[in-house]
C-alpha positions as CSV (number, residue, x, y, z in Angstrom):
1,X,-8.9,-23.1,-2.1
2,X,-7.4,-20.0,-0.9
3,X,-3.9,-20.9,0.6
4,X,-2.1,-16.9,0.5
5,X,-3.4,-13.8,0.9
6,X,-1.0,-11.0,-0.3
7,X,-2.5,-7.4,1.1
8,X,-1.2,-3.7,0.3
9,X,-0.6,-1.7,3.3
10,X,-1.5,2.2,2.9
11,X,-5.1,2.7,1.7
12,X,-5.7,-1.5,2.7
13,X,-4.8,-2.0,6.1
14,X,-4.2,1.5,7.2
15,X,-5.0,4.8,7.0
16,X,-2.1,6.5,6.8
17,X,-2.8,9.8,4.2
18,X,-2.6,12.5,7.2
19,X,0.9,11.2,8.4
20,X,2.4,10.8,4.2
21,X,0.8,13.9,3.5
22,X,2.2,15.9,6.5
23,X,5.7,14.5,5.5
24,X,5.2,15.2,1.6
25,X,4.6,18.9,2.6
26,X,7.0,19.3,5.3
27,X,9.7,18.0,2.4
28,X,8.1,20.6,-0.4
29,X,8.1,23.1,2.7
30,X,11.9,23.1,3.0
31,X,12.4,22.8,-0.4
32,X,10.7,26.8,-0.3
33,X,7.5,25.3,-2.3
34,X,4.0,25.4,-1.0
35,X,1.7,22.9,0.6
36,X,-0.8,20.9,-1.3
37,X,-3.5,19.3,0.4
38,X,-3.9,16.0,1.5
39,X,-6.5,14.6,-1.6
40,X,-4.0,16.1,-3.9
41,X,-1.2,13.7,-2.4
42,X,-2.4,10.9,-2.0
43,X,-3.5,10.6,-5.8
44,X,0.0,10.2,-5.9
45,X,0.4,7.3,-3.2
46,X,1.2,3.7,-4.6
47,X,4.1,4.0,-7.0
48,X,6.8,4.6,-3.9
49,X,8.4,7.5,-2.4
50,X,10.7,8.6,-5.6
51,X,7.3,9.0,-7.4
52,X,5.4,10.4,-4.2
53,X,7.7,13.2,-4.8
54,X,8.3,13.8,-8.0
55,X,4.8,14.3,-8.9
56,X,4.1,16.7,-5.9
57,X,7.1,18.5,-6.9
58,X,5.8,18.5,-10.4
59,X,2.2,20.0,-9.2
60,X,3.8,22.9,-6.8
61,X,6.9,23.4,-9.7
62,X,4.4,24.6,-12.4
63,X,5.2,28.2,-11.7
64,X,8.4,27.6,-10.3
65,X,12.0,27.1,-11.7
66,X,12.5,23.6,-13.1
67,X,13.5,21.0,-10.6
68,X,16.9,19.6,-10.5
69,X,18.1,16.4,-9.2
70,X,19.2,17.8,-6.4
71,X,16.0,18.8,-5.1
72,X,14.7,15.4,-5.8
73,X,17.3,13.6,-3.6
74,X,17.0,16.4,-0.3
75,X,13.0,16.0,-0.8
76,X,13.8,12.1,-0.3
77,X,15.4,13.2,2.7
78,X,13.5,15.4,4.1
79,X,10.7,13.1,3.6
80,X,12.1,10.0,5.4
81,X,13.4,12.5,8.1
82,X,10.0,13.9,9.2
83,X,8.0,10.5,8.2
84,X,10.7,8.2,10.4
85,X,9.8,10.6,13.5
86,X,5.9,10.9,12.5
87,X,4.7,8.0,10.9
88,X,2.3,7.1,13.8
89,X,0.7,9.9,14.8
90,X,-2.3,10.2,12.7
91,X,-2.1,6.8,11.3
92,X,-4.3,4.1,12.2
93,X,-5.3,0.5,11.5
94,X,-8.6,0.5,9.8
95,X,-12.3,-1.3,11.4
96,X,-11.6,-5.1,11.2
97,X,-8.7,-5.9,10.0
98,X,-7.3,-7.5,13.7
99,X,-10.2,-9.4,13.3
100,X,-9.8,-10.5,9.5
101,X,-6.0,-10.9,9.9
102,X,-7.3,-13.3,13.2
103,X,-9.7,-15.4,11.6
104,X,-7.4,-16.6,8.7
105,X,-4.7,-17.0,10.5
106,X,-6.7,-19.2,12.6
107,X,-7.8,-21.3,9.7
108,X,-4.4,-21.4,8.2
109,X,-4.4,-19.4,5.6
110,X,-0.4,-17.6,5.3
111,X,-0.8,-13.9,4.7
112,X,2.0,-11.3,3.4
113,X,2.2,-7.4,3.2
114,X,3.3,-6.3,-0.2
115,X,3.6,-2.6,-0.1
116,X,5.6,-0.2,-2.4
117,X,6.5,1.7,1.0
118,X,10.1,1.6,2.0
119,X,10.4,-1.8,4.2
120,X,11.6,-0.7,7.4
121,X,8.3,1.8,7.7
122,X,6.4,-1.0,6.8
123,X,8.0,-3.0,9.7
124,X,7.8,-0.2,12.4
125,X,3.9,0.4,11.6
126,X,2.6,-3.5,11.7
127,X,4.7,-3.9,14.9
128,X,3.1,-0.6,16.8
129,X,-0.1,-1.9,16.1
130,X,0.4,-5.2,16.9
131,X,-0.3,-7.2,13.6
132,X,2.9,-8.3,12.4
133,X,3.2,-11.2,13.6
134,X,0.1,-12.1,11.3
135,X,2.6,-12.1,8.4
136,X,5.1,-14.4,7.5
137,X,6.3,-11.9,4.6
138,X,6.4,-8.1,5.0
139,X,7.8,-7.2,1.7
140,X,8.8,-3.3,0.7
141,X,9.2,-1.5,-2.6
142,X,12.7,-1.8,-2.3
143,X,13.1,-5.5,-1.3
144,X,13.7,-6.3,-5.5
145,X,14.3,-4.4,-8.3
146,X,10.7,-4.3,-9.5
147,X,7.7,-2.7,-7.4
148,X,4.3,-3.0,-8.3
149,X,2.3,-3.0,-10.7
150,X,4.7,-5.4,-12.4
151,X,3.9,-9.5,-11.5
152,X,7.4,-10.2,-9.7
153,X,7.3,-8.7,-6.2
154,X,3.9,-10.5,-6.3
155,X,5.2,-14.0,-7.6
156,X,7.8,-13.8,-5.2
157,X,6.0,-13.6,-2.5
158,X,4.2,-16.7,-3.9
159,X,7.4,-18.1,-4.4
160,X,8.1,-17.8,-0.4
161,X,4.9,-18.9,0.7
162,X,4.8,-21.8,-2.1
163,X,1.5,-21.1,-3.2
164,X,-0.2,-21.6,-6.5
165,X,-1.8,-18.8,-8.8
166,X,-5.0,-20.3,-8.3
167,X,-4.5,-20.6,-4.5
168,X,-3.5,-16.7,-4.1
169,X,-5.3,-13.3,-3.6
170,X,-3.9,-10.3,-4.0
171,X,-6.2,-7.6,-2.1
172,X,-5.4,-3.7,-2.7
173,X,-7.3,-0.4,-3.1
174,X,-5.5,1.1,-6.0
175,X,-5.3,-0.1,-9.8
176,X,-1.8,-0.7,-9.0
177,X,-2.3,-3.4,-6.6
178,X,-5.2,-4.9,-9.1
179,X,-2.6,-4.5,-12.1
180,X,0.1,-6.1,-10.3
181,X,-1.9,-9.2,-9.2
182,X,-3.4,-9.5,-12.6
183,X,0.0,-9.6,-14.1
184,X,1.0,-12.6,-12.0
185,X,-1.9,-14.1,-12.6
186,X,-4.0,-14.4,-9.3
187,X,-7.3,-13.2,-7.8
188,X,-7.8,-9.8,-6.7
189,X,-9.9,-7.8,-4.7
190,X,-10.3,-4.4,-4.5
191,X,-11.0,-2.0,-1.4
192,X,-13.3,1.2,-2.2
193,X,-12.5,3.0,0.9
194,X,-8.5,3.6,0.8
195,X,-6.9,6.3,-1.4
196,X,-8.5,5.8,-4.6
197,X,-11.5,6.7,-5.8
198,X,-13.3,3.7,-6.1
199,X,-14.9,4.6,-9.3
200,X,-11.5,4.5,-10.4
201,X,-10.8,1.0,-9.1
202,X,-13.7,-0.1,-10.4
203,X,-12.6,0.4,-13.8
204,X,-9.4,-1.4,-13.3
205,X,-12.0,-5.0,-13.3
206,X,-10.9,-6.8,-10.2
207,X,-12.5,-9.9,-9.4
208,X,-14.3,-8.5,-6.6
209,X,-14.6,-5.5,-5.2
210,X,-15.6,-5.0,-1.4
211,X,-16.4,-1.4,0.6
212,X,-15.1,-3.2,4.1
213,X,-12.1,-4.8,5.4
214,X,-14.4,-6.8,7.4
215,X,-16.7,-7.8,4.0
216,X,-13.3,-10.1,3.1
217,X,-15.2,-12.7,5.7
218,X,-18.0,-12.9,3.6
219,X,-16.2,-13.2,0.5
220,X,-17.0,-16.4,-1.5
221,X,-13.5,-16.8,-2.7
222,X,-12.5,-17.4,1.0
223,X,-13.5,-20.8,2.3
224,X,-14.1,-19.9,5.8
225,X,-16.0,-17.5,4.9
226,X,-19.1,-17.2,7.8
């Protein structure tokens, strides 16, 4: 039985590209670099902001002088300067989710946000919209030393919640998030309509693999399933 569920936030429970994209390219945009587009930036979503950055600094570099480490520490800045100021206003929850997050609350199951996104962002979004108080975790990329895709930000949260490997699911829409829960050693399920392509998730074998945050109802792993 199904005790924990441990969710990603961006590309899971919200869709949040337009507002990290707008922020990635108003940090390359003072950096004197150009824009990339939205698709091309949220490939790069999942690892945190360090690698957010680096690898659209790396795209838009290409024919530019190599990068020093300054530039890497004022795009950090310039990035959590626009993104504190605009990280609502293109984002939203996606269809279902206050109604998922409802039902197994209702039926006692604990659930947790484990996201690679800096905690305090993590925090400000589930409060606007409402849905934090479904949590009894919200845990950021940096709460520990380790992030996802390795097993202990995951077996931490386990930890909190005191929930078995065989009682916990870890639910995500990137490889990362599948990688991560498979390294701890728990279920997973994988969302085809967040950031990655979901051929891409496919090939990272979850244990099931869903096209709606609503379909988590009818999953057979979940005993109150309808």
């Amino acid at each position: 039985m199904i005790k924990l569920v441990i969710y990603d936030l961006d590309g899971t429970l919200i869709d949040s590209k337009r507002d990290i994209a707008a922020a990635t390219n108003y940090a390359l945009a003072q950096l004197k670099f150009p824009e990339l587009s939205v698709d091309d930036i949220c490939r790069y979503v999942g690892y945190g902001l360090e690698q957010l950055l680096e690898s659209a600094l790396g795209k838009v570099s290409r024919t530019h002088a190599d990068l020093s480490s300054e530039d890497m520490r004022r795009a950090v800045e310039f990035y959590k300067d626009y993104y504190s100021k605009h990280l609502l206003d293109e984002t939203i929850l996606y269809p279902g989710v206050g109604e998922v997050l409802d039902k197994f609350s209702k039926h006692g199951i604990a659930q947790a946000v484990l996201t690679n996104k800096s905690e305090v962002f993590a925090h400000q979004i589930l409060r606007a919209f409402g849905v934090d108080h479904y949590f009894f975790e919200v845990a950021g990329g940096d709460r520990w030393e380790t992030r996802k895709p390795a097993a202990e930000p995951v077996i931490k949260v386990m930890e909190l919640a005191k929930s078995k490997t065989d009682e916990t699911v870890l639910v995500g829409d990137s490889d990362i998030d599948i990688e991560a829960g498979r390294n701890a050693g728990v279920k997973t399920i994988a969302m085809t309509y967040g950031f990655q392509p979901a051929g891409q998730i496919q090939k990272s074998q979850p244990d099931f693999i869903l096209d709606r945050f609503s379909d988590l109802l009818l999953c057979p792993i979940f005993g109150c399933a309808e």
